[in-house]
C-alpha distance (Angstrom), angle and dihedral (degrees) to the residues before:
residue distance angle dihedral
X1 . . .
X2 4.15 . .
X3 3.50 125.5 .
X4 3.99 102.9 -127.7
X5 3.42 106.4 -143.0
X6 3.97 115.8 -177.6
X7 3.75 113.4 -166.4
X8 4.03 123.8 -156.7
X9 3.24 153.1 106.3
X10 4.15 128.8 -156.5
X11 3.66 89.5 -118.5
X12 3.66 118.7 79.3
X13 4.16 123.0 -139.4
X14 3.94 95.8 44.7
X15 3.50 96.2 120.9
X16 3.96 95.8 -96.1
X17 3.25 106.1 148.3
X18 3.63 92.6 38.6
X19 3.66 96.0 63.0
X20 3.89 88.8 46.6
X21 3.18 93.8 57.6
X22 3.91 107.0 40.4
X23 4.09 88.5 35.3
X24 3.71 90.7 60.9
X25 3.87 89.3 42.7
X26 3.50 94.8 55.3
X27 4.07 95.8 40.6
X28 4.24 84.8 59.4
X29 3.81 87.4 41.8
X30 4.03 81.0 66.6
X31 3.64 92.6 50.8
X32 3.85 96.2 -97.4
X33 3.87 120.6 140.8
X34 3.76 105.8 -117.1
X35 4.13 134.5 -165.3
X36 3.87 117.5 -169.8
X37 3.29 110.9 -165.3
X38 3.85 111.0 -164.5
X39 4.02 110.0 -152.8
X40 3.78 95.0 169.3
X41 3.60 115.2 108.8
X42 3.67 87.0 -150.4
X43 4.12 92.1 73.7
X44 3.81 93.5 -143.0
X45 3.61 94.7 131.5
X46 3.57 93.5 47.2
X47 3.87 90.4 48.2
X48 3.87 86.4 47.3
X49 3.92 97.0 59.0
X50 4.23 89.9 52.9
X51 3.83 93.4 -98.1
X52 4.12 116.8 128.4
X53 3.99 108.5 -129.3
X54 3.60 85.3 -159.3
X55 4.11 94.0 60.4
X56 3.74 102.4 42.9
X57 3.74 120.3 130.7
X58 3.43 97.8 -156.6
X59 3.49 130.3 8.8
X60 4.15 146.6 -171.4
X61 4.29 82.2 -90.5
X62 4.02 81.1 63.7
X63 4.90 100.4 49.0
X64 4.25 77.6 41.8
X65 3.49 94.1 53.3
X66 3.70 93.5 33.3
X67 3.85 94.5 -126.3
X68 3.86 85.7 121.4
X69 3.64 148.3 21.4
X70 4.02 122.3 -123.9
X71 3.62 92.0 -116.6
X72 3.85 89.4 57.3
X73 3.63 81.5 44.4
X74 3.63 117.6 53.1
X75 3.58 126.9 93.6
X76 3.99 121.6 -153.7
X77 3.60 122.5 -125.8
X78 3.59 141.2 -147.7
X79 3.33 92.4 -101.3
X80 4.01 109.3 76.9
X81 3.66 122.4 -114.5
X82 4.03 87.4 17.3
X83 3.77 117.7 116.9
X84 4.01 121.2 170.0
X85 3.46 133.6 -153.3
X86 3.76 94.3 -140.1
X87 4.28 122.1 -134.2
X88 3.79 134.6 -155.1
X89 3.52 145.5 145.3
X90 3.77 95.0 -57.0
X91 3.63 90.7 66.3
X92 4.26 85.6 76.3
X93 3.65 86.9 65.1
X94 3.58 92.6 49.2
X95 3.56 87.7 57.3
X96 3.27 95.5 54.9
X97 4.20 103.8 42.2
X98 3.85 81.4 56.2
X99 3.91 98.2 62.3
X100 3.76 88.1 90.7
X101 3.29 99.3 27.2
X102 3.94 124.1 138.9
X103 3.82 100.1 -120.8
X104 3.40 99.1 -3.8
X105 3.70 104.2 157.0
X106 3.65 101.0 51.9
X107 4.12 89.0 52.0
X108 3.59 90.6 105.9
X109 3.35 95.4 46.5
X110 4.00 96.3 48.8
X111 3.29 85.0 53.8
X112 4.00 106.0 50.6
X113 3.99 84.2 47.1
X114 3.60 85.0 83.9
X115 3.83 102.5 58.6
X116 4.29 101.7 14.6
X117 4.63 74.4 110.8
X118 3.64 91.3 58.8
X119 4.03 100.2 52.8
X120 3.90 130.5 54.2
X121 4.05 82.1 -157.3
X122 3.99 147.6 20.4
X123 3.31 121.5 -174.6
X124 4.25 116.0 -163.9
X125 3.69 112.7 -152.3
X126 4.11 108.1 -151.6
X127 3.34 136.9 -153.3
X128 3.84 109.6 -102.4
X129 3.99 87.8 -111.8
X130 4.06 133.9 58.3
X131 3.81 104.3 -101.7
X132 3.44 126.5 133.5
X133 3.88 89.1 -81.2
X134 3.59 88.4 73.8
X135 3.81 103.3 34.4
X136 3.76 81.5 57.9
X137 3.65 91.8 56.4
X138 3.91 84.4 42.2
X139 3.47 101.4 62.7
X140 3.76 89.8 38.7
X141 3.51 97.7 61.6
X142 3.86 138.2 68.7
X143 4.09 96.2 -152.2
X144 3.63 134.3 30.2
X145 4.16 111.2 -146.2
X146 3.96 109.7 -158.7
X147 3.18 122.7 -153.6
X148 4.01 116.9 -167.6
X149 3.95 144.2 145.3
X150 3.48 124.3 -102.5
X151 3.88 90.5 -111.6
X152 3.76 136.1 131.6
X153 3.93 98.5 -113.4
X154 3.97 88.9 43.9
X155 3.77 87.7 78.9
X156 3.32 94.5 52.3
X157 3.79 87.3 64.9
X158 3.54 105.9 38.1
X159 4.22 85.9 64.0
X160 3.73 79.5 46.3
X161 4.04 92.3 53.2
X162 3.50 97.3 32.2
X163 4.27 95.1 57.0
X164 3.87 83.1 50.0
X165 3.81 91.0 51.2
X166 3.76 88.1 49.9
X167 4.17 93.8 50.0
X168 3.91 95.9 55.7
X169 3.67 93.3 40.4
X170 4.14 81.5 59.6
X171 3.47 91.2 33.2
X172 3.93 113.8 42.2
X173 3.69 112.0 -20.8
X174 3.48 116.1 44.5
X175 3.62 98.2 171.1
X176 3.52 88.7 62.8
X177 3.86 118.2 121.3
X178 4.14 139.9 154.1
X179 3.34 107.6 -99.8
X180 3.65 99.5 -165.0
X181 4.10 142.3 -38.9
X182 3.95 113.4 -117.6
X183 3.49 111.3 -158.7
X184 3.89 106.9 -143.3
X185 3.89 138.1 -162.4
X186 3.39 90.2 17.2
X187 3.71 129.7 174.6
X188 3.74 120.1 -168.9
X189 4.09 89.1 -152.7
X190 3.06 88.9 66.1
X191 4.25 114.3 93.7
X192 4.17 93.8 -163.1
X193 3.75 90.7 61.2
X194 3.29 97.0 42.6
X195 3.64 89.4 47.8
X196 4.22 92.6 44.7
X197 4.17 88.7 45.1
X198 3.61 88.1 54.7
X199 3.65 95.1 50.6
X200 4.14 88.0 43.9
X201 3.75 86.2 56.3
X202 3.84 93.4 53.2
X203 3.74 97.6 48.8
X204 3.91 101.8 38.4
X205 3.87 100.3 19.1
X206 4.05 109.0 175.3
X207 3.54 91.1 19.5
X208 4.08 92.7 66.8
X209 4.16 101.0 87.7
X210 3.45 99.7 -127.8
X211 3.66 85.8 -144.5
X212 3.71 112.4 108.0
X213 3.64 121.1 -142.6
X214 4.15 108.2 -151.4
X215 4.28 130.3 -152.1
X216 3.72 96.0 -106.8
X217 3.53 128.6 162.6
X218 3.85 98.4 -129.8
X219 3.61 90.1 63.2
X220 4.16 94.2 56.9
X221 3.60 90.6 40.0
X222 4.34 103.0 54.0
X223 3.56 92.5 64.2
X224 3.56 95.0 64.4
X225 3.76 88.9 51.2
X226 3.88 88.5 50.3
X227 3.83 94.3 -121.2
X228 4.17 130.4 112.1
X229 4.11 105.7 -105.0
X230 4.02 83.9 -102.1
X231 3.56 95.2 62.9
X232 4.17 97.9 41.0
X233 4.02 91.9 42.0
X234 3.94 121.5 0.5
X235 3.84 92.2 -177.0
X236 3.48 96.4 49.6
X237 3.64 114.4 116.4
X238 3.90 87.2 -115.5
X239 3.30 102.6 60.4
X240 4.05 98.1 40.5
X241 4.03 83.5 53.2
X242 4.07 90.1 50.3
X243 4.09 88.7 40.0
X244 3.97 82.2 51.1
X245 4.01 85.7 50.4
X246 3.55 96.6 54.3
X247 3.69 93.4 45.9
X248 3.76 93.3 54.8
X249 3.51 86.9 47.7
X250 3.80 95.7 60.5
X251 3.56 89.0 46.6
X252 3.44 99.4 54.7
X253 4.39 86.1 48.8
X254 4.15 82.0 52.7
X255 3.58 93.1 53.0
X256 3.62 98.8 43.7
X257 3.92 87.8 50.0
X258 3.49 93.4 50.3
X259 3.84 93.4 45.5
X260 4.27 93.3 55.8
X261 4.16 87.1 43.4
X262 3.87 86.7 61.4
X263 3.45 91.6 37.4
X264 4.16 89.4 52.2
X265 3.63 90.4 45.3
């Protein structure tokens, strides 16, 4: 069964959909099966992995409304073993037919019951707010990946994010947990961020990746070209950091596996 991964944070220009994107590049790159499923009105994820948001069939407006199902859905990419759920515009009305909709924030979940065998991972992009885009994606997903910069008002945020992880965990997704904090953009010069990554590592500990994601160039420049950072440049500093991501990732999985087969035994 998939891990559900769904990847946000309430503050916008963190490099969300950036790590959606090149994070489920670089899990296929590794022979993985990965879904993206782009929840962001905005498209930019769907742009990112080559697909045109204004040419889709189908799209994630369609599994929230129930007028399709993700495997009618999904779109392949040029990246093998990655499939996207494509966004667009539409998915703003989708947002709001489902206000008084029976059910409506366990549609995306419903829905990703149906395929969850077929994938090793899906990764939700969300909207950089907490609407009922991303509470679907919330109650989907077993972990929440963060990414943020290593910047005062970040902080402020993350408590923010975190007390809402906490509520639908009580509330209606109690296998919900943070899976870990990336820390983004981030320059080493730079005495604030070293001073906020040292207070992340205090507060969350093992759940701060210690991979680092950099500013590079390559990684604002392969969305324009329609292609994760691995695909435009693989020895760009951006997509070793993202291929170091992944990796960590995995290893983490591993180690949690081998921790409940003791703990079975």
């Amino acid at each position: 069964m998939a891990r559900i991964f769904a990847i946000t944070n309430q503050k916008g220009g963190v490099g969300k959909t950036t790590t959606c994107v090149n994070l489920a590049a670089s899990l296929a790159i590794t022979k993985r099966r990965v879904l993206l499923i782009d929840l962001d009105p905005q498209g930019n994820a769907t742009m990112g992995c080559g697909v045109d948001k204004h040419d889709v069939a189908l799209s994630a407006c369609d599994v929230l409304l129930g007028e399709a199902s993700i495997a009618e859905s999904l779109v392949k990419t040029e990246t093998d073993n990655l499939a996207v759920i494509p966004s667009n515009s539409d998915l703003t009305a989708a947002e709001v037919a489902l206000m008084n909709a029976e059910g409506r924030e366990h549609r995306l979940r419903d829905a990703l019951n149906q395929v969850a065998a077929d994938y090793d991972y899906i990764l939700i992009d969300c909207p950089p707010s907490l609407n009922m885009l991303t509470l679907n994606a919330l109650t989907a997903a077993q972990g929440v990946i963060i990414p943020m910069q290593c910047e005062y008002y970040a902080l402020e945020g993350l408590s923010a994010l975190v007390e809402t992880i906490e509520s639908l965990r009580a509330s209606v997704n109690p296998q919900l947990e943070i899976e870990g904090l990336l820390r983004t953009m981030f320059d080493p010069r730079n005495r604030l961020a070293n001073d906020v990554s040292n207070q992340l590592d205090r507060h969350f500990g093992d759940k701060v990746y210690r991979t680092l994601i950099p500013r590079n160039i390559r990684l604002a420049e392969a969305p324009s070209h329609g292609l994760p950072v691995i695909m435009y440049d693989k020895s760009s500093r951006g997509a070793v950091a993202y291929l170091a991501l992944a990796g960590e990732i995995l290893r983490r999985e591993e180690q949690q596996q081998q921790v409940a087969v003791e703990a079975a035994g």
